[in-house]
C-alpha positions, -999 to +999 in steps of 0.1 A: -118+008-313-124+008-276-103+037-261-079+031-233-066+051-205-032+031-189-030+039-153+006+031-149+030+026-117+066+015-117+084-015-137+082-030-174+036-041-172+027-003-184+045-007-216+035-044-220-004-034-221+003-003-243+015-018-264-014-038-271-032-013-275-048+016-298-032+048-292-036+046-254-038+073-230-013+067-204-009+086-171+016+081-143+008+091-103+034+116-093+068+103-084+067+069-103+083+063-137+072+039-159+093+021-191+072+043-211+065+079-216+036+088-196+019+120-183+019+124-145-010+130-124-014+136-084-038+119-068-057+150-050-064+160-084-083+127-093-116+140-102-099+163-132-079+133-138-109+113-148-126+141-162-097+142-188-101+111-196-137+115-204-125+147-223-104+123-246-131+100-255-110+073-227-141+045-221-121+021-200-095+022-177-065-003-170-038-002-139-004-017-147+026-019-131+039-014-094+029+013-068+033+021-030+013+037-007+008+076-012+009+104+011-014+125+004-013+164+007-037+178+024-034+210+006-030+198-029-066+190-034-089+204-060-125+210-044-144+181-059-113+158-049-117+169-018-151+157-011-138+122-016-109+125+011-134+106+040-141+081+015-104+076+003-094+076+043-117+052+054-107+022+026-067+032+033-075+026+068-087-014+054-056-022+038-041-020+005-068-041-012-095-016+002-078+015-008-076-003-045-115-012-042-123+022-035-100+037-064-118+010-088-153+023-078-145+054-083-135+054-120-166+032-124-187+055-107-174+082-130-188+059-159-150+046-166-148+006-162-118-006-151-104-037-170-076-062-159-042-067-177-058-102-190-083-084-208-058-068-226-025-094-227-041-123-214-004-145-226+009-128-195-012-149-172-002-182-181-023-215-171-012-242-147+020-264-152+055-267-148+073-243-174+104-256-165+127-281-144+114-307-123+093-296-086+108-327-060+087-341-034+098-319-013+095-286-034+057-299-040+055-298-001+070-263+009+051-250-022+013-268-005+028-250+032+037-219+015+000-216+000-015-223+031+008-193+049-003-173+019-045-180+024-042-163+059-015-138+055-032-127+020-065-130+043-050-102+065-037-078+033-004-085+045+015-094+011+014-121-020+046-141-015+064-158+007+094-179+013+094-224+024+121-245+033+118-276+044+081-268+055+096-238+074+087-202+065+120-184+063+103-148+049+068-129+042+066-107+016+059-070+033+057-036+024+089-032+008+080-060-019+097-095-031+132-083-040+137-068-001+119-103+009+143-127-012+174-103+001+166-111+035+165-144+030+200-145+010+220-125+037+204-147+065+206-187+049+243-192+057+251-213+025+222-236+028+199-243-003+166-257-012+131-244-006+103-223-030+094-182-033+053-186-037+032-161-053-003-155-049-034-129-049-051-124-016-080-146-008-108-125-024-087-099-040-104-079-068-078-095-100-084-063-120-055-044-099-025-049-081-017-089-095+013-101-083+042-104-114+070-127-121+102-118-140+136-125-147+150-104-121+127-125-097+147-154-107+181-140-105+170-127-071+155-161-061+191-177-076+210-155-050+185-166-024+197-202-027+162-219-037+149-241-060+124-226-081+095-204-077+061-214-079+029-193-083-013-199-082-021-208-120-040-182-136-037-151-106+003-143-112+016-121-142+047-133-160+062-100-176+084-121-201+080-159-206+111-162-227+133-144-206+119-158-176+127-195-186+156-192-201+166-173-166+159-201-146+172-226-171+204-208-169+205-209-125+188-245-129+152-231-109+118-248-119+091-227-127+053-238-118+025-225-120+004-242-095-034-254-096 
């Protein structure tokens, strides 16, 4: 049995991945709640963080679920934590995909590997095809625009989604996330319908952390939004529940594909 810390953020993932596994040791950054019982952590105390783990026999390390950006406190820090605050400030100051980069290489530096969700529930990733409906012409088209918006925006560690109309991008997915992205979009349509959410990892993205996810509540939001189905890059976008996902979109008649 390989021993398993869950580094868990926000939503339903953490408890998906414990639960496949062994007795898993799951810990929580200060402020966020998981669906699971999890024991928080601050992360100016990341060095005893990861000496715990070591401490519990932990030999690999998984991040699940949703998080923000932190700030930190300047006088929270243990000692050794401290000494890797110009680190930690220098790959914040690249992005979101930089800080996570960083935050990987640490763990690994502390012998820890870190593993993706598909090493642990690869069924969450599904392959490419249409799950369900029927993509038109023109939904194949706003989903080809939408993934060219996404290869530069992504490029710039802007965000992982956005929103195509009729080949015109009505949203792009920012700080606040996808729900506050497909919101905009339904208080700002004015009754008119058609067009595709698109999800996506940033070009060059390390796919171990920080995957974009997919869930009922995505559909019911996309529903409200007025659009015809959501589409994602095959293999690089988590679906939290297949069944419940479908049979969401079957109910408010979206299509669901998972692009190649």
């Amino acid at each position: 049995m390989t021993r398993t810390a869950v580094i868990a953020g926000q939503g339903a993932l953490p408890g998906l991945v414990a639960e496949a596994l062994d007795a898993p040791s799951v810990h929580a950054l200060d402020g966020f709640a998981p669906d699971i019982p999890a024991r928080s952590f601050r992360l100016e105390r990341l060095v005893p963080l990861i000496e715990s783990l070591l401490d519990e026999g932990v030999e690999r390390v998984v991040f699940a679920g949703a998080v923000r950006r932190l700030r930190l406190d300047p006088e929270a820090f243990d000692p050794r934590t401290a000494t890797l605050v110009p680190r930690m400030a220098a790959a914040m100051a690249q992005g979101d995909d930089g800080a996570l980069r960083e935050l990987i290489a640490i763990f690994e530096e502390w012998g820890l590997p870190v593993v993706g969700v598909d090493a642990i529930r690869p069924d969450l990733i599904p392959g490419e095809g249409v799950l369900t409906g029927a993509p038109s012409a023109a939904d194949t088209a706003d989903a080809a625009r939408a993934a060219e918006i996404l290869a530069v925006t992504g490029g710039l560690d802007i965000g992982q989604g956005c929103v195509v109309a009729g080949g015109l991008c009505l949203a792009i997915e920012t700080l606040p996330g996808t729900a506050a992205m497909l919101d905009f979009v339904a208080r700002t349509r004015e009754g008119r319908r058609g067009g595709v959410l698109m999800k996506a990892p940033k070009p060059g993205q390390d796919r171990r952390i920080d995957l974009p996810a997919i869930g009922p509540d995505t559909v019911a939001q996309a529903a409200l939004a007025g659009l015809s189905g959501i589409v994602w890059q095959a293999g690089g976008v988590l679906l939290l529940d297949t069944a419940a996902t479908t049979a969401a979109a079957e109910d408010t008649g979206l299509f669901l594909w998972a692009r190649g």
